[in-house]
KELOKE-444759 format. One record per residue: residue in three letters; x negated, z negated, y of N, C-alpha, C in turn. Coordinates in steps of 0.2 Angstrom, whole numbers, plus 5000, padded with zeros to 4 digits. Layout:
// residues N
alaXZYXZYXZY...
***
This chain:
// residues 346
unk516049215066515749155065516349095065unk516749105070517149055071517849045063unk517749095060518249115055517949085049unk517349085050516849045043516648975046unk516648955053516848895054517648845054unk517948885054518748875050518848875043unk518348895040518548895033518048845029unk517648815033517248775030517448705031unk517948695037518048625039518648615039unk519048655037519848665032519648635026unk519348665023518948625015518848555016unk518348555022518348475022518848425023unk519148445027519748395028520448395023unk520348455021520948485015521448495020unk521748505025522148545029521848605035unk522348615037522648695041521948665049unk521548725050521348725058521648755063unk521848735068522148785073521948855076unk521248815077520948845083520148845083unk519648895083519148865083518748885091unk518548845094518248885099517448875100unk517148935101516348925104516048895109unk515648845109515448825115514948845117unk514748815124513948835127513648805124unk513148825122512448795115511748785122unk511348745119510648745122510048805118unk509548775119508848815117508748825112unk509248795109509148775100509348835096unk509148845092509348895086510148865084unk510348815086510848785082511648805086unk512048825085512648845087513148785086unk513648805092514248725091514948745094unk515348735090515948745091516648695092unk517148705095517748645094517948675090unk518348625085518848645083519548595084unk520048635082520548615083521148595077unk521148535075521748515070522348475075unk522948475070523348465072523348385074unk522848325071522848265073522048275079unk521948315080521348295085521048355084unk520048335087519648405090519048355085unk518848425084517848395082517548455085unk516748425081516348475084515948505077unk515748555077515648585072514948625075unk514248585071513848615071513248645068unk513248715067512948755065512348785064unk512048755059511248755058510948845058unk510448895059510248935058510148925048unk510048985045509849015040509148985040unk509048945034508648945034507948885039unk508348845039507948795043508548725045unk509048725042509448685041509048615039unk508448615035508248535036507548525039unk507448575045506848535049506848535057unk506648525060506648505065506548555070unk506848575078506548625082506148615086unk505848565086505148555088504548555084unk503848565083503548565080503248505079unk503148485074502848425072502248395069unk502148325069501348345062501848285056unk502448295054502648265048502648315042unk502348275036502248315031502448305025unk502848255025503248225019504048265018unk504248235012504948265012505448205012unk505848235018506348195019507148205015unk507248245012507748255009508348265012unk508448255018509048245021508948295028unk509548305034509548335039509448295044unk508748325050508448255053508848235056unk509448275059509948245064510448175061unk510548205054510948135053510348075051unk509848085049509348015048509348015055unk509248025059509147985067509647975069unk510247995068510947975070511147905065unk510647895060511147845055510847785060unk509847785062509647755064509847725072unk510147785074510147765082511047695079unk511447735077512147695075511947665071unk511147605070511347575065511047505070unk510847535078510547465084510947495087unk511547505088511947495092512047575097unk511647605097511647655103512347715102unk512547735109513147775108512747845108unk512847885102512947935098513547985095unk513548025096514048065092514348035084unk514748015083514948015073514748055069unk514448055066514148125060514848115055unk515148175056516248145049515848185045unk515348225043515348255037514448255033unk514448255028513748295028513648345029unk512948365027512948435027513148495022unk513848515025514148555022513948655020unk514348695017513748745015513948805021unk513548815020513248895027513048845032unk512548775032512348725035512748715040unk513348685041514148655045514048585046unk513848565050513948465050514448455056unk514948445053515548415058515148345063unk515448335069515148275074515848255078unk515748195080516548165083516248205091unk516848205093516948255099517148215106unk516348235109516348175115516648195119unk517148265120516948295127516548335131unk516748355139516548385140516048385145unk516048305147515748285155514948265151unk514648325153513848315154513548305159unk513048235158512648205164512448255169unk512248305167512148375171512648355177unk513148385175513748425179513748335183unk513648285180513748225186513348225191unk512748245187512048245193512248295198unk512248355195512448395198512948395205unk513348375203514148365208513948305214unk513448245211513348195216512848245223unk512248285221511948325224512248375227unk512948395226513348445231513548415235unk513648355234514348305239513548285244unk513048295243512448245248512748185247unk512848145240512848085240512348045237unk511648025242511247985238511347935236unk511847905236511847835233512347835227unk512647875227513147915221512547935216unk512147975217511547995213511147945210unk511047915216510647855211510847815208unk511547785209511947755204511947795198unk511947855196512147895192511347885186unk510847885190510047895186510047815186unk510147785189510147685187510347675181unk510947705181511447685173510947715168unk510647785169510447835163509647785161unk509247785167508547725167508847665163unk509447635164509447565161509847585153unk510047615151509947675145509347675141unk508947705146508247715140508047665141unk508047615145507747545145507947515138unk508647495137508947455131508647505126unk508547555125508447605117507847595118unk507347595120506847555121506647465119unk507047455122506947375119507347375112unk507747415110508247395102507747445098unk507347495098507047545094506647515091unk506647455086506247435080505947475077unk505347485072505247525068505547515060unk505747575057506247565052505947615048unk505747605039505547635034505847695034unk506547685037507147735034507447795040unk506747775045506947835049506247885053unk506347945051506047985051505647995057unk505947975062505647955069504947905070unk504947855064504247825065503847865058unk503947905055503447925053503148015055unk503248025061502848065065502748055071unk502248065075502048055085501548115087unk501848105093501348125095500548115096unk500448155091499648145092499148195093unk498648195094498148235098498448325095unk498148335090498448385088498848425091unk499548385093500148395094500348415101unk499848365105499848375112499348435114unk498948445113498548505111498648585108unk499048575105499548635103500048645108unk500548595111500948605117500548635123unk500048615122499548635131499348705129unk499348705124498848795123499648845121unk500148815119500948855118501148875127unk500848825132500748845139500448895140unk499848915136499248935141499549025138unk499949015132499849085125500549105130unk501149085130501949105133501849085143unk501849035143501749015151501549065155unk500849085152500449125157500249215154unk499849195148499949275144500449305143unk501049275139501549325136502149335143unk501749275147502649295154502449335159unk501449355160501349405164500949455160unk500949465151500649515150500149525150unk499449465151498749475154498449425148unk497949445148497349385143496949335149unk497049285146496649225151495849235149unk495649245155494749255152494549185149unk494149235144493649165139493549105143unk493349115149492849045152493249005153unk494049025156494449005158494948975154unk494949005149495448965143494848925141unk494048935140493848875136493748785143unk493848805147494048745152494648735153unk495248775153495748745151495648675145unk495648715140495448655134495248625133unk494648595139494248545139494448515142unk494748525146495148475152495848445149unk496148495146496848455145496848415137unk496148445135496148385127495748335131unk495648325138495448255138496048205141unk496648245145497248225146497548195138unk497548265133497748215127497248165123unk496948135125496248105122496748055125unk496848035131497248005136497747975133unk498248025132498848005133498847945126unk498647995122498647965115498547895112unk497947865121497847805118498447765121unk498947775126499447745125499947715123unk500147665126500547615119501247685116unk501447685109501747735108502547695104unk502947705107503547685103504247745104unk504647725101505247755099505447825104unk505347865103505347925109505847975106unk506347985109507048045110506648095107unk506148125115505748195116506248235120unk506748235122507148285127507748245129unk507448175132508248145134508148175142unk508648195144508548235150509448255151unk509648285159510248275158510848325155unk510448365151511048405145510948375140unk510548335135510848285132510948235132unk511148205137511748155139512348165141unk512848135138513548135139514048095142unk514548075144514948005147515548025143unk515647975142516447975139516747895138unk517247895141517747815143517047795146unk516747815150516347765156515847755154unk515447775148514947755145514547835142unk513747825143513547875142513247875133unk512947945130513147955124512348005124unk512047975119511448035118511448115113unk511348155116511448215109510548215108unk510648265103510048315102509448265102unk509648235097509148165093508448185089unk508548235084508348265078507648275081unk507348275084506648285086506248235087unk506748135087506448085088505648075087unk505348055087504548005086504347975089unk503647945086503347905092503047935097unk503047915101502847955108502647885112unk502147915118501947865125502747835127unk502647765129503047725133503447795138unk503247805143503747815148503747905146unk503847925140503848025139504448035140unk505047975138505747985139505947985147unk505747945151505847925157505547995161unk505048025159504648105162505148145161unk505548165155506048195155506548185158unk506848105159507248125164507248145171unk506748105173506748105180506348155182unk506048205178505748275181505948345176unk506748335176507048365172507048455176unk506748495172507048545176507648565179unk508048545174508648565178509248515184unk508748485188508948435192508448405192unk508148415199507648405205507848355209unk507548285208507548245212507048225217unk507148195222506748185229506248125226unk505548125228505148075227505248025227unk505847995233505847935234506347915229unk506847945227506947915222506947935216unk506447965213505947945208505447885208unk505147875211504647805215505147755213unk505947745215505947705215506347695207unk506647735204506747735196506247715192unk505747735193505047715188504847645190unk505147635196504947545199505347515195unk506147535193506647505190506647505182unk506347545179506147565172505747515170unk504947505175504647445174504847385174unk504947365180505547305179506047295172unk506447335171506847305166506547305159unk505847355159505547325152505147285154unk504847265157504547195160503447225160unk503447285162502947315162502647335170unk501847345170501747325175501947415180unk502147415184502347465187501847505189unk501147475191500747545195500547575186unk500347555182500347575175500647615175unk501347605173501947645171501747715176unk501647715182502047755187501347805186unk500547765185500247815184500047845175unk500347835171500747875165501147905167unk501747885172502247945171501848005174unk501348005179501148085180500648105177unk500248085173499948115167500448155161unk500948135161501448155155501748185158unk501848185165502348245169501648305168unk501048285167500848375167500948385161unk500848345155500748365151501548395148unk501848375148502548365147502948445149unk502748445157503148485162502748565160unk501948575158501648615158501848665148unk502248615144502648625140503048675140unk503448635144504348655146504148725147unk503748725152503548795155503648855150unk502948835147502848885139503448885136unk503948865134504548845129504848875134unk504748905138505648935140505349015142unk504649025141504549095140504549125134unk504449065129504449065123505349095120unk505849035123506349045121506749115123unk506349155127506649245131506149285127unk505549265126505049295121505249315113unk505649265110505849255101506349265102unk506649205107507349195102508149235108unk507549275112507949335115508549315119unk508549255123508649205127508149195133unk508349225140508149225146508549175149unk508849145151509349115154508949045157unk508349035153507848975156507348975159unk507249055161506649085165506649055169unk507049035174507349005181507248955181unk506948895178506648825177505948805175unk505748895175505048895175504748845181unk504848895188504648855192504648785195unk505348755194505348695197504848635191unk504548685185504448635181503648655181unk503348715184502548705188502648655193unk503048665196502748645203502848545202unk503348515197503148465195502648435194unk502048505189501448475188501148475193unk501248545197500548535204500748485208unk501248445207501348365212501048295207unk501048325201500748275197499848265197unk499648335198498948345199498748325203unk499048325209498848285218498848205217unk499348195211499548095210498748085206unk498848135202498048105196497448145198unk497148135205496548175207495848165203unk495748165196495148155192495548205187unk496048245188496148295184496248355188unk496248355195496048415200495948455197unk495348485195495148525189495548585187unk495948545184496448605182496948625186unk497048615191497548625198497148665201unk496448705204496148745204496148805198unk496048775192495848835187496648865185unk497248825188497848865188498048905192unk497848875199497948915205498248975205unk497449025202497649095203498149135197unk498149095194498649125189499449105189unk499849055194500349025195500749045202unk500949095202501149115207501749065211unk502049025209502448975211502048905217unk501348925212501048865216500748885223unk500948955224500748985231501548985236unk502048965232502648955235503048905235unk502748845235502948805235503748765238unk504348755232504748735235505148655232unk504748625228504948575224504648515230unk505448455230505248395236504648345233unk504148335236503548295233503748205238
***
């Protein structure tokens, strides 16, 4: 691969590559590499065969967009100002799109390092900057004929197929067993009344996985990856992803007080905000779950089994916040063995 990512972005540039090297990639089908020329580094990313022009989430968009979604949400996000990657090429062949090269300091490894040192005020500084991030992209996210991002959302459908891709990988395919009929047709009924819910909320501009491996820092300022999934979404869907990210487990108190901060700076009412962010933390977190048994199931990638847990036990502290949906924190019980072992800070 690296030898046919050398030979495609020699072409492009009409000169000699030095060096190509592979990177750690995420969940995605899509692969990413440094490369090395004699005037600098890029990033070279690598679409799967055959799915080079849609999306790795599922969607309910039906039109043709003509283009790759990453660079239409990349033209949009770089055309209100937001720090994104540079797209230096289009879509090159064996699907290649070179990207300007942020580095290597990901929000992870910051959060991460603040939480070794027990620096909470280091940490919260760290989530204030990322909160007042999604704040601005939030307030600059107009709607625009020319981005692919307002013509899909989340809508019942869509919410509805995430809850039940929980119910099919989450619980069936990750211990092997069939959910009795009584109890998948109550799952459904309970959780399309969550998405009946969610749906009537105000919906604007939504990432879908801003969370801290798509965030990046570079010269002192943070940088969003892994756009391509954009749509409408509820007000705070971005804000559940970061702050109940699996992979960096934050203390209640300061979640509480980041949602109080998110409100504030979009000028919204707080107990609102705070009781949507944990209706979308189940909805949301009861997802993730499913998608990362899913991701060891297909795409032959275990490595995010280990985030299962921290992202039930998110919901079962969400279920306690929203007690008119009790319901289903019972009818998951026996089937969740983490929610018998409880070790996420509530």
């Amino acid at each position: 691969m690296e030898a046919l990512i050398s030979e495609v972005v020699s072409d492009f540039f009409g000169r000699e590559v030095r060096k190509v090297v592979g990177l750690y990639g995420d969940a995605s089908y899509r692969r990413y590499f440094r490369v090395f020329l004699d005037d600098g580094t890029f990033i070279a990313m690598k679409m799967p065969e055959g799915a080079s022009s849609v999306s790795e989430e599922i969607t309910n968009y039906e039109g043709e967009l003509g283009e790759l979604p990453y660079i239409n949400v990349a033209r949009y996000l770089s055309s209100i100002g937001a720090n994104v990657p540079k797209v230096i090429s289009p879509l090159l062949r064996c699907g290649v799109l070179i990207l300007e090269d942020l580095g290597d300091v990901l929000f992870y490894a910051l959060a991460d390092s603040a939480k070794g040192s027990g620096s909470s005020d280091r940490l919260a500084h760290i989530y204030l900057e990322a909160v007042g991030l999604l704040a601005w992209l939030k307030d600059r996210a107009v709607p625009s004929d020319g981005c692919i991002a307002f013509k899909r959302s989340f809508d019942e459908r869509l919410l509805n197929w995430e809850f039940y891709h929980f119910l099919e990988y989450g619980v069936e395919a990750r211990f092997g067993i069939e959910v009795p009929h009584t109890t998948k047709e109550e799952f459904v009924r309970i959780t399309r009344l969550i998405s009946s819910e969610i749906s009537r909320m105000n919906y604007i501009f939504t990432h879908r996985d801003f969370q801290s491996r798509n965030l990046m820092q570079k010269d002192g300022r943070l940088y969003m990856l892994d756009f391509q999934d954009a749509l409408l979404g509820p007000e705070v869907y971005d804000l559940v992803s970061l702050l109940r990210d699996s992979y960096v487990v934050l203390d209640s108190e300061l979640v509480e007080r980041l949602i109080r901060e998110y409100a504030s700076l979009r000028n919204l009412d707080p107990e609102r905000i705070r009781e949507e962010f944990y209706l979308i933390t189940i909805q949301r977190k009861l997802k993730d779950a499913g998608r990362f048994v899913y991701i060891e199931k297909v795409k032959g990638n275990p490595a995010y089994l280990r985030y299962i847990a921290p992202s039930l036990l998110y919901v079962k502290d969400a279920l306690e916040k929203v007690p008119r949906y009790s319901p289903l924190k019972g009818l998951l019980l026996d089937l969740l063995p983490e929610w018998r072992n409880d070790g996420v800070d509530k």
